[in-house]
C-alpha positions in Angstrom: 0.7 -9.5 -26.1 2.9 -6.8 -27.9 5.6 -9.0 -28.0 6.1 -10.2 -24.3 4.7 -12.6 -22.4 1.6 -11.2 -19.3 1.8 -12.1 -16.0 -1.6 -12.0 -15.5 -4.9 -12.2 -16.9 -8.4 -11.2 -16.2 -11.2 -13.4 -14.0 -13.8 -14.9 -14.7 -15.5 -12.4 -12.5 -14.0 -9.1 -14.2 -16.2 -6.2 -14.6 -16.5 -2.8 -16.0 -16.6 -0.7 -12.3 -20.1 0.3 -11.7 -18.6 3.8 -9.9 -16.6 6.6 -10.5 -13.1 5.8 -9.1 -10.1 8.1 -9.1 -6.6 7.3 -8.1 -5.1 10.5 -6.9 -0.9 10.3 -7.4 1.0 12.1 -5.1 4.3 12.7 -4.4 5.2 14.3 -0.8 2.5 16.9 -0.6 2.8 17.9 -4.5 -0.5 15.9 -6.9 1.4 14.7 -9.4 -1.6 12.8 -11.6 -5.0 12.1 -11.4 -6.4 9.1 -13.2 -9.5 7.8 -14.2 -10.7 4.5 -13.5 -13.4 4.2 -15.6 -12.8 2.6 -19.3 -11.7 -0.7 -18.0 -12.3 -3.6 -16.2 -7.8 -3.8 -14.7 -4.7 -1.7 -15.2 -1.7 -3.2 -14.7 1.0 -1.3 -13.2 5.0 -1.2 -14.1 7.6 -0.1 -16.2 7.1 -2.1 -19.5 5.4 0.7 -21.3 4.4 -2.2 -24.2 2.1 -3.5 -21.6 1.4 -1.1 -18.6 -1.9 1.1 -18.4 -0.4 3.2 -15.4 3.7 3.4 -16.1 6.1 3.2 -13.5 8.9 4.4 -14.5 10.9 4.4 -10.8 13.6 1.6 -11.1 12.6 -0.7 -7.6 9.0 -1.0 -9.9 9.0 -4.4 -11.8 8.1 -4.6 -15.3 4.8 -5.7 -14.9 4.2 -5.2 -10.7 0.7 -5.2 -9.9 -2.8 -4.8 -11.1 -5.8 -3.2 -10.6 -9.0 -5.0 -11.2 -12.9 -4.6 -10.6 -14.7 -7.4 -9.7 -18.5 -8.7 -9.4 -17.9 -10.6 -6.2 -21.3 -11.4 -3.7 -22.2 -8.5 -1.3 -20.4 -9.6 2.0 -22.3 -6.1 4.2 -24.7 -5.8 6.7 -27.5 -3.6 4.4 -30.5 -6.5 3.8 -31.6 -4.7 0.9 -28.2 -6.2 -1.0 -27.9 -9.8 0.7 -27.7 -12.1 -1.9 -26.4 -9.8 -4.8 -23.0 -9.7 -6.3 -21.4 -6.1 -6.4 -18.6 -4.4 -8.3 -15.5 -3.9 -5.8 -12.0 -2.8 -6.8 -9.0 -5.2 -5.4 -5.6 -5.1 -6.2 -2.7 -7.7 -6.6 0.9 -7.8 -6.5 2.5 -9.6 -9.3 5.1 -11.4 -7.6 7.0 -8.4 -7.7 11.0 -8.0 -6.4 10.3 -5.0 -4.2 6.6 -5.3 -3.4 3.5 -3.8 -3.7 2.3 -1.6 -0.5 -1.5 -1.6 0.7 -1.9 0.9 3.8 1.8 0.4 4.9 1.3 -3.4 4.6 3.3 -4.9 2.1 0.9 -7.4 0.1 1.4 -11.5 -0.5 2.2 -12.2 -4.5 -0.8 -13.6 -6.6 -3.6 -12.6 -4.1 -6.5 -10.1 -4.5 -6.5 -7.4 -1.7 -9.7 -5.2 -1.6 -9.2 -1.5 -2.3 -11.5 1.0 0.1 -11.9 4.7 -0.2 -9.0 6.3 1.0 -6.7 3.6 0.5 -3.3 4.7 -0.3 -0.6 2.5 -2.2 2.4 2.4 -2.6 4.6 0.7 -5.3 8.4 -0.7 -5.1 10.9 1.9 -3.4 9.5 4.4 -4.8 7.9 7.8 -3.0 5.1 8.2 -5.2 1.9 7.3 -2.9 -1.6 6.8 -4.8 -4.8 7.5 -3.2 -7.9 5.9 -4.0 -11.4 7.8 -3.8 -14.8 7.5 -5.5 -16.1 11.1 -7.4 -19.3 12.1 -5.7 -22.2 12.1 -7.6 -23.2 15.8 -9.0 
């Protein structure tokens, strides 16, 4: 694609996300971005700005580092009402990066899908910038 060859590509079980999420990027205490996550079904993250939704320009951020993507995977809660029925969740997933991708403080395994939760804050690389993960309320 655009002249460069992707490290990843979308599941079987991609889907538009069903709620409003918002990834909130910080850096120290100052909000440096707010993005939508609403149009589509990944973003990949990193510095090739041929190929990356959210650029990273900080230089410990590979190319193409990690991705966001929502998923329709089978409701795994307690609520009876949803047993049975696949849901949209958001996971993300480090691209085999050189200086890793950060869930919560814990530095993620290449090539696996990681669940994001409200409140989750990553981190990408060496860099400072921190992003924070939260669903708009409804109005």
């Amino acid at each position: 694609t655009r002249g460069c060859e992707m490290k990843y590509s979308a599941p079987a079980e991609k889907v538009l996300p069903t709620r409003p999420w918002r990834m909130y990027v910080f850096k120290g205490d100052d909000l440096l971005d707010t993005l939508h996550l609403t149009r589509h079904d990944h973003y990949l993250m990193g510095r090739d700005e041929r190929v990356a939704d959210v650029e990273t320009m900080h230089g410990s951020c590979s190319e193409q580092h990690a991705v966001l993507q929502f998923r329709r995977v089978l409701y795994s809660g307690t609520n009876p009402k949803h047993k049975g029925k696949k849901i949209c969740k958001l996971f993300l997933i480090d691209l085999d990066s050189t200086n890793g991708t950060y869930l919560n403080g814990v530095r993620l395994e290449g090539r696996r899908y990681y669940e994001v939760k409200e409140k989750d804050c990553m981190r990408l690389g060496e860099s400072e910038r921190e992003y924070v993960f939260l669903i708009e309320a409804k109005k």
